[in-house]
C-alpha positions in Angstrom: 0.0 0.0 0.0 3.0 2.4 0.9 4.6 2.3 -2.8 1.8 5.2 -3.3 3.4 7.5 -0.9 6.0 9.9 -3.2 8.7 12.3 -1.7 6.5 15.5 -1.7 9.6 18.0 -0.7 11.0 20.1 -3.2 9.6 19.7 -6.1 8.3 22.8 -8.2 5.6 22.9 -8.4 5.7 22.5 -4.7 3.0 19.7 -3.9 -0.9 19.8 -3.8 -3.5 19.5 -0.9 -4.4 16.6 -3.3 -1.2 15.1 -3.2 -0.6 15.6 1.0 -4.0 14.4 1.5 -3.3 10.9 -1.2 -0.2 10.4 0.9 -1.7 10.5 4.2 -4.5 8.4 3.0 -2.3 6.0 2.2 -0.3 6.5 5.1 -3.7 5.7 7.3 -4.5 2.7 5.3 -1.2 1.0 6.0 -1.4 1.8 9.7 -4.8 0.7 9.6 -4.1 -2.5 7.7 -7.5 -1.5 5.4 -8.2 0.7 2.6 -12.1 1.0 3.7 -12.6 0.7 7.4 -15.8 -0.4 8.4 -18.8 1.9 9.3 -18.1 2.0 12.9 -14.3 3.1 11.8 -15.4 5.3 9.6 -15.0 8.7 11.8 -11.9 7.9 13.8 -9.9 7.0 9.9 -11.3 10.2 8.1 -10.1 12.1 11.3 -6.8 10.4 11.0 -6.4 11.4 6.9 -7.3 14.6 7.8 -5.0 15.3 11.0 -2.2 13.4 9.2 -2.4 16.1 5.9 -2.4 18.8 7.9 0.7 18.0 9.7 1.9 17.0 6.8 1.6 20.5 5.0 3.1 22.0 7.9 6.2 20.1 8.1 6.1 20.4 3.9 6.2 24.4 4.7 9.0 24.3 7.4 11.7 22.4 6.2 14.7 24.0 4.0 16.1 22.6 0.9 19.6 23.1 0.6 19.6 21.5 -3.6 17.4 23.1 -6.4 14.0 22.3 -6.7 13.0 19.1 -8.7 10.9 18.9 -11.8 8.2 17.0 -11.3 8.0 15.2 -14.9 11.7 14.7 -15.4 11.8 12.8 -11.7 8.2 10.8 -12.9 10.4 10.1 -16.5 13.2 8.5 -14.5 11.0 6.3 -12.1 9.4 5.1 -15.2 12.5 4.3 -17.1 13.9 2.3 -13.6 10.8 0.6 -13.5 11.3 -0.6 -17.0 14.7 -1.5 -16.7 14.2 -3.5 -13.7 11.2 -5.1 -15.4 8.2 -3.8 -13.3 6.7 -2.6 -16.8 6.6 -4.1 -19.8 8.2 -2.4 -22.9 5.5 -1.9 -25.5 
């Protein structure tokens, strides 16, 4: 479930709400050890996702980069070609 969670510091753009609040719903889910808790759940995991994100975006806005910003497609090219090199995705 974690392999969903990407580094969201310094990256330009700088990440999304959408992006702090995917990663801390994954986060959740993993802790949780469900990706849809059950009714009685339901409160106390939304609470969690939304707690997590905030502090999330908080620590996102504190810390200092001391190397340039990254580009966000040239970083999502190079996963992509290590994925295919190490055979994670076929070549088409």
């Amino acid at each position: 479930m974690c392999r969903n969670i990407h580094t969201l510091h310094n990256f330009e753009p700088a990440a999304t709400s959408d992006e702090v609040h995917a990663a801390a719903l994954q986060y959740v889910r993993k802790i949780a050890g469900t990706t849809k808790p059950s009714k009685a759940n339901q409160a106390a995991f939304e609470q969690a996702v939304h707690e997590i994100a905030h502090i999330t975006q908080h620590l996102l806005d504190d810390l200092v980069a001391t190397t340039p910003p990254k580009n966000r497609e040239e970083e999502a090219a190079k996963a992509h070609a290590r994925a295919v090199r190490s055979g994670r995705y076929a070549t088409a």
